[in-house]
N, CA, C, O and CB atoms as a CASP TS submission, in Angstrom:
PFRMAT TS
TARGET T0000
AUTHOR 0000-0000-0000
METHOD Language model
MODEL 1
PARENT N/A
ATOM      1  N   UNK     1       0.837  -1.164   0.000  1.00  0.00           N
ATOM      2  CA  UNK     1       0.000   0.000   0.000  1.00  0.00           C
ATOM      3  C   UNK     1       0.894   1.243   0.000  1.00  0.00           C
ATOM      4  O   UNK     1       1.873   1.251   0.746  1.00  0.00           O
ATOM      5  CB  UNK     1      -0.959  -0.011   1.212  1.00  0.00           C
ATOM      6  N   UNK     2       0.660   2.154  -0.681  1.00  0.00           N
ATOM      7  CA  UNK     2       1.221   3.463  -0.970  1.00  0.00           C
ATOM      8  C   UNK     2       0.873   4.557   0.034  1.00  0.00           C
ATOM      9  O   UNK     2      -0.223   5.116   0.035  1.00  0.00           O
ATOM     10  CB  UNK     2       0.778   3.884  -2.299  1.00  0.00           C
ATOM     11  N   UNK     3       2.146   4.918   1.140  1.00  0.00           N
ATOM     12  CA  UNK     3       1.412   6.151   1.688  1.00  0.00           C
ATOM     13  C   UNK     3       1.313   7.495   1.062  1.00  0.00           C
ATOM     14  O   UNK     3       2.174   8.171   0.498  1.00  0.00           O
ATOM     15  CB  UNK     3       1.927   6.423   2.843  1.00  0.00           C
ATOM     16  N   UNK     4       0.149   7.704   1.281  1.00  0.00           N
ATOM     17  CA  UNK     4      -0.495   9.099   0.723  1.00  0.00           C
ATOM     18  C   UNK     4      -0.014  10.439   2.097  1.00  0.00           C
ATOM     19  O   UNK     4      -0.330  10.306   3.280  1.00  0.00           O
ATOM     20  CB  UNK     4      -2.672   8.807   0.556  1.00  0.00           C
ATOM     21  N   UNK     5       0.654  11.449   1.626  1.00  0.00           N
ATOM     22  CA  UNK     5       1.149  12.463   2.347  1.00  0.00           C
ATOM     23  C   UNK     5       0.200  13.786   2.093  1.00  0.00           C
ATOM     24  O   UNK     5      -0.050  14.115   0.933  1.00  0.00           O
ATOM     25  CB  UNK     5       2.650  12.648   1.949  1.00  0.00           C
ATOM     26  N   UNK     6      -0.309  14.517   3.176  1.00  0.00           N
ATOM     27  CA  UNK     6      -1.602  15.679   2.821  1.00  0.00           C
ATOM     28  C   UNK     6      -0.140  16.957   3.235  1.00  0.00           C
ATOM     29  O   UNK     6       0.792  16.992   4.038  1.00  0.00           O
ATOM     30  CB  UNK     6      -3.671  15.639   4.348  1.00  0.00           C
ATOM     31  N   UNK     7      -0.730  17.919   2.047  1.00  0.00           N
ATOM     32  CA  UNK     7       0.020  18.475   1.763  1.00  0.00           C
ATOM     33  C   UNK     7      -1.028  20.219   2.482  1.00  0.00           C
ATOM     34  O   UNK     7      -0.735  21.410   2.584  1.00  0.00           O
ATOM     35  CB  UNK     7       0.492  17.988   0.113  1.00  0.00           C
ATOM     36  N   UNK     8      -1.922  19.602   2.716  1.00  0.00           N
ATOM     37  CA  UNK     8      -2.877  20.436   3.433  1.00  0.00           C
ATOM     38  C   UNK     8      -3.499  20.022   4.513  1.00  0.00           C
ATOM     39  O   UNK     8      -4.543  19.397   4.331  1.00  0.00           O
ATOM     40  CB  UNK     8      -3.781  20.791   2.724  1.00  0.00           C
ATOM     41  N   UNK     9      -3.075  20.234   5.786  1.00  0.00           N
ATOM     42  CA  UNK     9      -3.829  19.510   6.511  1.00  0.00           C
ATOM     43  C   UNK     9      -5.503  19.715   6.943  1.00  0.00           C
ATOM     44  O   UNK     9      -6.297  20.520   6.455  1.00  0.00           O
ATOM     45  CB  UNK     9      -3.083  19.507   7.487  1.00  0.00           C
ATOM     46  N   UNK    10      -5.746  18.681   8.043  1.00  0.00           N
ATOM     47  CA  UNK    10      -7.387  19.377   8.176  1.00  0.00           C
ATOM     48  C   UNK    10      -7.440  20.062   8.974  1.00  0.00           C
ATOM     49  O   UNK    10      -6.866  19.874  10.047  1.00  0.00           O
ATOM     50  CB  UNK    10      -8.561  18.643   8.454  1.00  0.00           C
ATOM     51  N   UNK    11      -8.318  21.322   8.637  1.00  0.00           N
ATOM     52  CA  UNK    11      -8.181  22.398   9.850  1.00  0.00           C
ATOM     53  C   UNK    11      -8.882  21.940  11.622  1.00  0.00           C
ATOM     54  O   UNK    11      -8.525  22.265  12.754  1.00  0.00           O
ATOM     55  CB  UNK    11      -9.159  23.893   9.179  1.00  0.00           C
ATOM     56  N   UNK    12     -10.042  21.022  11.074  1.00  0.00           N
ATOM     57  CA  UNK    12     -10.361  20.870  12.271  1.00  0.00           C
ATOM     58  C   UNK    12      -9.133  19.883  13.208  1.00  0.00           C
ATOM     59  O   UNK    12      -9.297  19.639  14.404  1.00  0.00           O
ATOM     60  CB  UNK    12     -11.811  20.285  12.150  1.00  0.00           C
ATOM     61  N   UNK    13      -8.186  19.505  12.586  1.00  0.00           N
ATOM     62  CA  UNK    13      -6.944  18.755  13.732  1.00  0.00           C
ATOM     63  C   UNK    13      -5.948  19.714  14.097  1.00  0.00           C
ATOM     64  O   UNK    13      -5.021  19.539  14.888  1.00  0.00           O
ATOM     65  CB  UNK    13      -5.976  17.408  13.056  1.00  0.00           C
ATOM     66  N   UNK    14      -6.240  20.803  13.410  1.00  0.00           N
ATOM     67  CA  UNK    14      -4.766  22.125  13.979  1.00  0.00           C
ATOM     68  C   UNK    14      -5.286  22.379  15.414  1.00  0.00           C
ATOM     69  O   UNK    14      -6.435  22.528  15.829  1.00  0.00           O
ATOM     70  CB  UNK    14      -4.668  24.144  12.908  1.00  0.00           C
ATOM     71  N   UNK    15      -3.961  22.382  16.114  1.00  0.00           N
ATOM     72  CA  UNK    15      -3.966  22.845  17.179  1.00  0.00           C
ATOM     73  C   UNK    15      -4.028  24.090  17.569  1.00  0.00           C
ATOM     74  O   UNK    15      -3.831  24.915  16.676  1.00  0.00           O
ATOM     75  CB  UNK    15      -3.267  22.473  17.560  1.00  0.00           C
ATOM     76  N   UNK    16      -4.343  24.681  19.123  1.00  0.00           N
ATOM     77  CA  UNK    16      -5.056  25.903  18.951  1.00  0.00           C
ATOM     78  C   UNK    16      -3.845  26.629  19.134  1.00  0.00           C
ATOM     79  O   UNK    16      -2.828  25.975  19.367  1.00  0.00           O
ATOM     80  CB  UNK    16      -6.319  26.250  19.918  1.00  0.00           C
ATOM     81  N   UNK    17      -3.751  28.445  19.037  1.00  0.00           N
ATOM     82  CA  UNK    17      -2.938  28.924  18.529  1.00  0.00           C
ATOM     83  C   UNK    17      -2.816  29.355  19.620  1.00  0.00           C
ATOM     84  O   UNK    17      -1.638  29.646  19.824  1.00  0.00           O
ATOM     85  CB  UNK    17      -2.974  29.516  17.481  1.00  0.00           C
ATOM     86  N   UNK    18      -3.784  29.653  20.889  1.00  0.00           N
ATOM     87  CA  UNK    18      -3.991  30.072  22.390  1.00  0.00           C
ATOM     88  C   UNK    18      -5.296  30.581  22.830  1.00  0.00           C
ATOM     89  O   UNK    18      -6.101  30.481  21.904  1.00  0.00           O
ATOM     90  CB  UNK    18      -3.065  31.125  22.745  1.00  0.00           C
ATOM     91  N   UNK    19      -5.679  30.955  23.610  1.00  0.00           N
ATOM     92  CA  UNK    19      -6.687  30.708  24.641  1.00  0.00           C
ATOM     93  C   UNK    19      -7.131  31.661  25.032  1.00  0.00           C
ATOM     94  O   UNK    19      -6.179  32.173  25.621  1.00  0.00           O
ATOM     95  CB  UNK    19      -6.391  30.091  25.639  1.00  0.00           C
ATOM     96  N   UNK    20      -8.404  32.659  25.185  1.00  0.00           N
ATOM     97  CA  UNK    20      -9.461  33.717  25.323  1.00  0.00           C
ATOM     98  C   UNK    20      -9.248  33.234  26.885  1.00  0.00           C
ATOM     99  O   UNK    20      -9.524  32.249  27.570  1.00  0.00           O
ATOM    100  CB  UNK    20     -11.179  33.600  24.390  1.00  0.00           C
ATOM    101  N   UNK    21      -8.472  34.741  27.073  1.00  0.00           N
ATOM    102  CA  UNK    21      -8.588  34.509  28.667  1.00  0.00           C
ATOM    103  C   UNK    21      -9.735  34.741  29.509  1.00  0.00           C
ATOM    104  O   UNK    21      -9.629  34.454  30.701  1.00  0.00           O
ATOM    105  CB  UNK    21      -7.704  35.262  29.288  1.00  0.00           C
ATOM    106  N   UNK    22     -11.280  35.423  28.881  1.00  0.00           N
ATOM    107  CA  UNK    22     -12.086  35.588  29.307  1.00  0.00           C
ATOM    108  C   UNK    22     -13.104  34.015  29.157  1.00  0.00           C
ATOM    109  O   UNK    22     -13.467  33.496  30.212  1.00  0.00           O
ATOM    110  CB  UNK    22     -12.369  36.855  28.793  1.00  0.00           C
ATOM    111  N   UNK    23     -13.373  33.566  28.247  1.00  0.00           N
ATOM    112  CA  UNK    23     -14.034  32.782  28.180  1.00  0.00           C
ATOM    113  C   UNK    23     -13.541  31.323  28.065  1.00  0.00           C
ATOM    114  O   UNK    23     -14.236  30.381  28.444  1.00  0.00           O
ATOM    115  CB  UNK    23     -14.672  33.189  27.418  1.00  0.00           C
ATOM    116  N   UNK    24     -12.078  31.149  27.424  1.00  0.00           N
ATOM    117  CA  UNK    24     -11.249  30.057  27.704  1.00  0.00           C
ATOM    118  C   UNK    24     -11.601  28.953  26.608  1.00  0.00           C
ATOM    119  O   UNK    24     -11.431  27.737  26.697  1.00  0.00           O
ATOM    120  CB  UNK    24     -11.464  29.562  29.213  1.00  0.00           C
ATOM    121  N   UNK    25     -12.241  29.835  25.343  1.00  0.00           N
ATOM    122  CA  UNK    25     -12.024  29.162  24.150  1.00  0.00           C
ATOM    123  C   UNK    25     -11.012  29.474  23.410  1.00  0.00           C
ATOM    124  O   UNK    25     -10.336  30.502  23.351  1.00  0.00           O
ATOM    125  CB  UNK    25     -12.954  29.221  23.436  1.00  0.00           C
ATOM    126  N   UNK    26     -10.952  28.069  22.610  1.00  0.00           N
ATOM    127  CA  UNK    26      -9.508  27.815  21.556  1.00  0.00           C
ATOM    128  C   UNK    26      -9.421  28.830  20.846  1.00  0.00           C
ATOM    129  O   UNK    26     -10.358  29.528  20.459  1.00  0.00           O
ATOM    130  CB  UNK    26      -9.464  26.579  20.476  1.00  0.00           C
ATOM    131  N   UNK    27      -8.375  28.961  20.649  1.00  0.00           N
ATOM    132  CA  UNK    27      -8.117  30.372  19.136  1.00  0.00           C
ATOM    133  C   UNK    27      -6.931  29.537  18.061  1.00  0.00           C
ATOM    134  O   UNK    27      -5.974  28.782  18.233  1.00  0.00           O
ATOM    135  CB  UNK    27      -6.992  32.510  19.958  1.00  0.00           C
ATOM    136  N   UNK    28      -7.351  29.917  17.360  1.00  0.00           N
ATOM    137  CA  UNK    28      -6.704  28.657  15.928  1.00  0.00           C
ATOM    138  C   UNK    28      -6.063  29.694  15.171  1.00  0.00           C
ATOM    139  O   UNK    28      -6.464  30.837  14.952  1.00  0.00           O
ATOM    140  CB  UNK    28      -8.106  27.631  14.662  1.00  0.00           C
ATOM    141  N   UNK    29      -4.876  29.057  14.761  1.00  0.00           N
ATOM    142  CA  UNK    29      -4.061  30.048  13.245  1.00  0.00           C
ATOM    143  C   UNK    29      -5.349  30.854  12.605  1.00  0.00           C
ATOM    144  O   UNK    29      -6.484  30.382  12.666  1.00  0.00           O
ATOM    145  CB  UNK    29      -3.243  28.733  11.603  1.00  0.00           C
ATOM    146  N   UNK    30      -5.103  31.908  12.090  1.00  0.00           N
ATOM    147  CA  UNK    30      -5.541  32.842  11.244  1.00  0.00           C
ATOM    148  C   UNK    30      -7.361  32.911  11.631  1.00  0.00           C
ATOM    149  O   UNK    30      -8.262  32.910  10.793  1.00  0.00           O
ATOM    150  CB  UNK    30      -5.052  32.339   9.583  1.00  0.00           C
ATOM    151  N   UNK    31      -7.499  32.962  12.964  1.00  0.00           N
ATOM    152  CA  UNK    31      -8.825  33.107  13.689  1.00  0.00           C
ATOM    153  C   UNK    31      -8.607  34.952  14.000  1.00  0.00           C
ATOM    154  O   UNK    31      -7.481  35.446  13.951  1.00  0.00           O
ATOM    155  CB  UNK    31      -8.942  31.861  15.377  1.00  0.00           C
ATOM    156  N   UNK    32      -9.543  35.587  14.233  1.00  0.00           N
ATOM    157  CA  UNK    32      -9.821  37.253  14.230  1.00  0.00           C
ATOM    158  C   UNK    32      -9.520  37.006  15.867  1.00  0.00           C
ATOM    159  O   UNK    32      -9.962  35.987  16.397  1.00  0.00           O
ATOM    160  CB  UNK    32     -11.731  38.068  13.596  1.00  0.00           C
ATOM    161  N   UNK    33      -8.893  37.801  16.494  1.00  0.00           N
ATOM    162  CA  UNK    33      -8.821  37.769  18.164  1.00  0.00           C
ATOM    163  C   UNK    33      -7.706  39.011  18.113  1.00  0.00           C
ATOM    164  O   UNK    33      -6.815  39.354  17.336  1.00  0.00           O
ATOM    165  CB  UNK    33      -8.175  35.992  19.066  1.00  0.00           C
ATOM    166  N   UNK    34      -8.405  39.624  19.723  1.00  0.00           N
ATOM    167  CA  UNK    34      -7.778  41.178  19.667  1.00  0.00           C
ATOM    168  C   UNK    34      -6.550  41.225  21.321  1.00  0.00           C
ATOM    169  O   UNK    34      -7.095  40.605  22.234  1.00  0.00           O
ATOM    170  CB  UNK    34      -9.584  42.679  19.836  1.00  0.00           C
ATOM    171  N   UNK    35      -5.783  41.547  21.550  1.00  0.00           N
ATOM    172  CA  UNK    35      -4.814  41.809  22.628  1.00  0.00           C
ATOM    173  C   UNK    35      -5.665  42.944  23.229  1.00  0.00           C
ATOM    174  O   UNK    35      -5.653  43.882  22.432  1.00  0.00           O
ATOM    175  CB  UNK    35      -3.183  42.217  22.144  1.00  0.00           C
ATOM    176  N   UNK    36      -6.139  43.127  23.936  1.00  0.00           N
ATOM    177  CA  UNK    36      -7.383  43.978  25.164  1.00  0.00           C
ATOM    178  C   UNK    36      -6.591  44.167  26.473  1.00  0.00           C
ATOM    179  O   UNK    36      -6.213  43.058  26.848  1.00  0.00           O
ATOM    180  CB  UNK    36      -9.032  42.842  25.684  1.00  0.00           C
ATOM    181  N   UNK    37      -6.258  44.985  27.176  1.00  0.00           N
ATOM    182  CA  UNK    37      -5.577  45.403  28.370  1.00  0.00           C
ATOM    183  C   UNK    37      -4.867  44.116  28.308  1.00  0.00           C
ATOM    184  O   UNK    37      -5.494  43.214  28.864  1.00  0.00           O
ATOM    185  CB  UNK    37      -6.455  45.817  29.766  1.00  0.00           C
ATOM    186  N   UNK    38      -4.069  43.869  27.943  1.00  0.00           N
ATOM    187  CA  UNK    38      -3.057  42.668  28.096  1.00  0.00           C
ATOM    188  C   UNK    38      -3.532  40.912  28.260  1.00  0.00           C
ATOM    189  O   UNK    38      -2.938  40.008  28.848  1.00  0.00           O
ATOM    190  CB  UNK    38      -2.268  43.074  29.462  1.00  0.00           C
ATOM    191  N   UNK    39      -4.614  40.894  27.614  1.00  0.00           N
ATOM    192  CA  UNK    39      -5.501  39.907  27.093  1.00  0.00           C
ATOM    193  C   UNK    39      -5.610  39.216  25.919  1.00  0.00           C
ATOM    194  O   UNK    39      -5.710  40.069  25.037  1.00  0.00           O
ATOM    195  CB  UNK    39      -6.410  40.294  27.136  1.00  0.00           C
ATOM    196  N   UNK    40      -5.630  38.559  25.632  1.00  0.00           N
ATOM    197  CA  UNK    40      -6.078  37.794  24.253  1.00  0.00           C
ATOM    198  C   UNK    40      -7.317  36.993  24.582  1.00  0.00           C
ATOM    199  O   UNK    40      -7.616  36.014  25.266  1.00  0.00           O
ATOM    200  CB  UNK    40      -4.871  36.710  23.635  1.00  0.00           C
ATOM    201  N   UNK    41      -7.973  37.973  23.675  1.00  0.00           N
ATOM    202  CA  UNK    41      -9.507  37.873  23.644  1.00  0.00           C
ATOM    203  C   UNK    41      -9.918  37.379  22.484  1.00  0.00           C
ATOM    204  O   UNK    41      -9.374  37.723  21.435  1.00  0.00           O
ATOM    205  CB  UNK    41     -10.215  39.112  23.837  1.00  0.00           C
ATOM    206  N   UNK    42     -11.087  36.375  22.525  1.00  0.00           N
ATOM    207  CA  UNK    42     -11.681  36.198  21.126  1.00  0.00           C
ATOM    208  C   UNK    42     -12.867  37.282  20.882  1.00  0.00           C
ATOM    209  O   UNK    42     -13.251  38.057  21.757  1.00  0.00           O
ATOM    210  CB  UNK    42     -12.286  34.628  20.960  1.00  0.00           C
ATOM    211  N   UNK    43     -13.502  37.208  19.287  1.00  0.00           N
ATOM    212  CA  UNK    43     -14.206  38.144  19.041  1.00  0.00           C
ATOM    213  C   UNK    43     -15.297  38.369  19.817  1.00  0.00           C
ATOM    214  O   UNK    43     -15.557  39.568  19.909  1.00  0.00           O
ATOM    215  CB  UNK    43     -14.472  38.079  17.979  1.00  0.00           C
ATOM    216  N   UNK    44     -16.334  37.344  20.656  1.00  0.00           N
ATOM    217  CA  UNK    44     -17.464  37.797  21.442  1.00  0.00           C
ATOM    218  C   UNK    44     -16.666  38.732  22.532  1.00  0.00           C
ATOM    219  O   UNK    44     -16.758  39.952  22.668  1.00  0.00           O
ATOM    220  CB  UNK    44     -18.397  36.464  22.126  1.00  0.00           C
ATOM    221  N   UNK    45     -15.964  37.929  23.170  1.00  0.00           N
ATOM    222  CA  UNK    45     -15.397  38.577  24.526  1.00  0.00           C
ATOM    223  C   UNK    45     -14.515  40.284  24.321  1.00  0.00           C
ATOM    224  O   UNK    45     -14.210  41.238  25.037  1.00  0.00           O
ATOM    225  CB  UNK    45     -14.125  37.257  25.177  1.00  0.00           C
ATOM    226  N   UNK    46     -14.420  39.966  23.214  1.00  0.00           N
ATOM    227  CA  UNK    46     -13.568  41.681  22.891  1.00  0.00           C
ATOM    228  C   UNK    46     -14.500  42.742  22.776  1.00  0.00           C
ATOM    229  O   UNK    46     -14.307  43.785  23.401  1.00  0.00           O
ATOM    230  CB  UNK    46     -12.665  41.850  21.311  1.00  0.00           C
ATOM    231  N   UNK    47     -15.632  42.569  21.941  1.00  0.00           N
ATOM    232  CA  UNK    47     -16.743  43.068  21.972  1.00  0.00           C
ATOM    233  C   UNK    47     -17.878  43.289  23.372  1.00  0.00           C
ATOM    234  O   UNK    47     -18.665  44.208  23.600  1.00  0.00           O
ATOM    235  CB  UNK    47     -17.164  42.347  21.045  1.00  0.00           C
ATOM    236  N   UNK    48     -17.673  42.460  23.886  1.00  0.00           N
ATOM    237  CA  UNK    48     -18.397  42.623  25.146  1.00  0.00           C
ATOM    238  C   UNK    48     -17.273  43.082  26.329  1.00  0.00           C
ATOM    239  O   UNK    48     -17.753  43.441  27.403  1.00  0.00           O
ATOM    240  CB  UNK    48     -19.190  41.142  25.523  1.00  0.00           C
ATOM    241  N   UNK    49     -16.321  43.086  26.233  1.00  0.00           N
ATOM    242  CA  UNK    49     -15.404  44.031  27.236  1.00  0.00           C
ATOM    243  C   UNK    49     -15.378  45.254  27.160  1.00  0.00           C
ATOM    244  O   UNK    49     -15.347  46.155  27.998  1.00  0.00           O
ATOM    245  CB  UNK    49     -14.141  43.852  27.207  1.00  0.00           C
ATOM    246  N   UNK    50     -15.404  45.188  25.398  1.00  0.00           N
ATOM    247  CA  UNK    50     -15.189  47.021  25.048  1.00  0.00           C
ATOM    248  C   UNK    50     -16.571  47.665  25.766  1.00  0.00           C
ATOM    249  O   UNK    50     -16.497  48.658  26.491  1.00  0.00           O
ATOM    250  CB  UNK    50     -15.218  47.522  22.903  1.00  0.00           C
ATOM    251  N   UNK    51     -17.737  47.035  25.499  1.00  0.00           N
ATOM    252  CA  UNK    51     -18.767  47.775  25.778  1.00  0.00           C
ATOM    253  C   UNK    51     -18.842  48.114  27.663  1.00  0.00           C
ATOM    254  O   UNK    51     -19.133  49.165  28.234  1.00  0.00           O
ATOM    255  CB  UNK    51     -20.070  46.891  25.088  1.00  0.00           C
ATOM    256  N   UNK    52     -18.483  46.866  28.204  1.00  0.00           N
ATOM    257  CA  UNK    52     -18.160  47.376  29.412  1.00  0.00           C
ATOM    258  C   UNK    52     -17.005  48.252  29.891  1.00  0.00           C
ATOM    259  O   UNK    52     -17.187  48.475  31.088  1.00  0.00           O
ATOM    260  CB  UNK    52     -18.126  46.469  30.018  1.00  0.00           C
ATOM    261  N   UNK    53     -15.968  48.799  29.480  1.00  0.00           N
ATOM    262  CA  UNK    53     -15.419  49.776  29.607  1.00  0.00           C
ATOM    263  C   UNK    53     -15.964  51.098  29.496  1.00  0.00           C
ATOM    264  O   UNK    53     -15.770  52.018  30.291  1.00  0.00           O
ATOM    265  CB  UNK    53     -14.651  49.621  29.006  1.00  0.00           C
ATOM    266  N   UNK    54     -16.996  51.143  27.946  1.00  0.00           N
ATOM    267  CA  UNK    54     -17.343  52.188  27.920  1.00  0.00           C
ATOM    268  C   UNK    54     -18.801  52.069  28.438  1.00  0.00           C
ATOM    269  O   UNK    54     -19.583  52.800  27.832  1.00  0.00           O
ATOM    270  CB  UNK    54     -17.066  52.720  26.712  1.00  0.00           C
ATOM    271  N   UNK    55     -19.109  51.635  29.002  1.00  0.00           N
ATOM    272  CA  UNK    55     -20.039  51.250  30.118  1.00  0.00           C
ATOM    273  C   UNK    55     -20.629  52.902  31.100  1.00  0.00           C
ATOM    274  O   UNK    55     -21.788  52.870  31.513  1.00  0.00           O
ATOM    275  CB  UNK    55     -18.955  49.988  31.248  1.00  0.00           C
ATOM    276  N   UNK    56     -19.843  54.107  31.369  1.00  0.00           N
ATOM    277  CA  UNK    56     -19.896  54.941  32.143  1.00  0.00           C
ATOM    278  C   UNK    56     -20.206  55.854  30.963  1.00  0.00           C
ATOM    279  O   UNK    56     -20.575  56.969  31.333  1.00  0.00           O
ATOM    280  CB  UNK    56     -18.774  55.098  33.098  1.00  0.00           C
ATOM    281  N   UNK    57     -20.160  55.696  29.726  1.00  0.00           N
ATOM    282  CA  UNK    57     -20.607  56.844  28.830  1.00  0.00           C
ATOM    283  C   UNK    57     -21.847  56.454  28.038  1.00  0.00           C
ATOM    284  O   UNK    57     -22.263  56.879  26.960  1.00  0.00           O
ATOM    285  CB  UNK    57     -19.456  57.267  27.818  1.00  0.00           C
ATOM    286  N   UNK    58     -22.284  55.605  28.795  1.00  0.00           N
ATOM    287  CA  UNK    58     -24.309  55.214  28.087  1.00  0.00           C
ATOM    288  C   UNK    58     -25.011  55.935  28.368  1.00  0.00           C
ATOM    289  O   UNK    58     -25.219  56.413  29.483  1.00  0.00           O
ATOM    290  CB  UNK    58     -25.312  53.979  28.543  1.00  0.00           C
ATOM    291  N   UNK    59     -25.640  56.194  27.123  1.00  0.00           N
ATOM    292  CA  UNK    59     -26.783  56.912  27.366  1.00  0.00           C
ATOM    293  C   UNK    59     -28.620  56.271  26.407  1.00  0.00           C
ATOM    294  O   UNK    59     -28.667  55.283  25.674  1.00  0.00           O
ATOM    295  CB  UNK    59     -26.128  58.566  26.827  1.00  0.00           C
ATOM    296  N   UNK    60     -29.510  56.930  26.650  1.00  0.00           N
ATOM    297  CA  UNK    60     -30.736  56.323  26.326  1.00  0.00           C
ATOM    298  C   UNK    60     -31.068  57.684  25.429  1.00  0.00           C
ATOM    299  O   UNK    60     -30.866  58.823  25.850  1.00  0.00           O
ATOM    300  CB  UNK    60     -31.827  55.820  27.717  1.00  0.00           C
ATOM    301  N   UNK    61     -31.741  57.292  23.808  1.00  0.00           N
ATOM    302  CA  UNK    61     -32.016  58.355  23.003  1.00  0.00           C
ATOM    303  C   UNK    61     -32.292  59.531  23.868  1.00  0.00           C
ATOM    304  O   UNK    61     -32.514  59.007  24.960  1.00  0.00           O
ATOM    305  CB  UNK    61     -33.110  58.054  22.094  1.00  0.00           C
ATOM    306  N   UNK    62     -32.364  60.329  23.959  1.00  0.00           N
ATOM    307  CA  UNK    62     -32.961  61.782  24.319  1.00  0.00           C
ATOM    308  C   UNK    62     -32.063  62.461  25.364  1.00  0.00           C
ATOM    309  O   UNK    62     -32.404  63.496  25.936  1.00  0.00           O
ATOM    310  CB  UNK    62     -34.528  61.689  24.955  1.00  0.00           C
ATOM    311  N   UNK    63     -31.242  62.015  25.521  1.00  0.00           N
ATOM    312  CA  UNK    63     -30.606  62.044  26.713  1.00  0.00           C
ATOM    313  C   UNK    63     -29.494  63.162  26.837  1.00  0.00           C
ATOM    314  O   UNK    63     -29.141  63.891  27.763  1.00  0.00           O
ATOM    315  CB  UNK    63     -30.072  60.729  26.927  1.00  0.00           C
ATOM    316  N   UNK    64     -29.025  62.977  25.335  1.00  0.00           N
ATOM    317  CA  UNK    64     -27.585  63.409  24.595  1.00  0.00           C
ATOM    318  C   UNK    64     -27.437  64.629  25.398  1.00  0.00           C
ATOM    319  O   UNK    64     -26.583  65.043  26.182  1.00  0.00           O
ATOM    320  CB  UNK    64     -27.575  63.733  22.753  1.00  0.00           C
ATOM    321  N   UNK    65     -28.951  65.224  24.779  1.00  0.00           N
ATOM    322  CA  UNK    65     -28.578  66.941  24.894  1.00  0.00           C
ATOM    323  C   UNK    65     -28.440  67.404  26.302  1.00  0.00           C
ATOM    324  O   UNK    65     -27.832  68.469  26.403  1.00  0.00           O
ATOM    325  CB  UNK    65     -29.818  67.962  24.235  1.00  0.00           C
ATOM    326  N   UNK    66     -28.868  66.849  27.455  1.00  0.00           N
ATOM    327  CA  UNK    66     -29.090  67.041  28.484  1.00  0.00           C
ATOM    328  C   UNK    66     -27.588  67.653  29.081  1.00  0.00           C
ATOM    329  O   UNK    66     -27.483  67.985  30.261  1.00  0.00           O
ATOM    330  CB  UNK    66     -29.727  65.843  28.993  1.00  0.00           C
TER
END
């Protein structure tokens, strides 16, 4: 029998590239993930941090002008 060599592997067997310190899911080669106050965050958790930071500048329509 002839071994066959993949010259591409499968993505779902790559190992992860590192770890969303907020939520503590995998992050894989060429996955979107942002460095956040000294974090490596994946995309939900980056998005939902940012908003809690800016958390003290919410406001509700009508509010602005006040």
């Amino acid at each position: 029998m002839k071994a066959v060599h993949r010259t591409n592997p499968d993505p779902q067997r790559r190992a992860p590239a590192g770890v969303c310190a907020r939520c503590g899911g995998e992050l894989y080669p060429g996955e979107a993930c942002w460095r956040l106050w000294g974090a490596l965050l994946c995309e939900g958790c980056a998005g939902r941090r940012a908003l809690e930071e800016l958390a003290p500048f919410r406001l509700k329509a009508g509010e602005a002008g006040r």
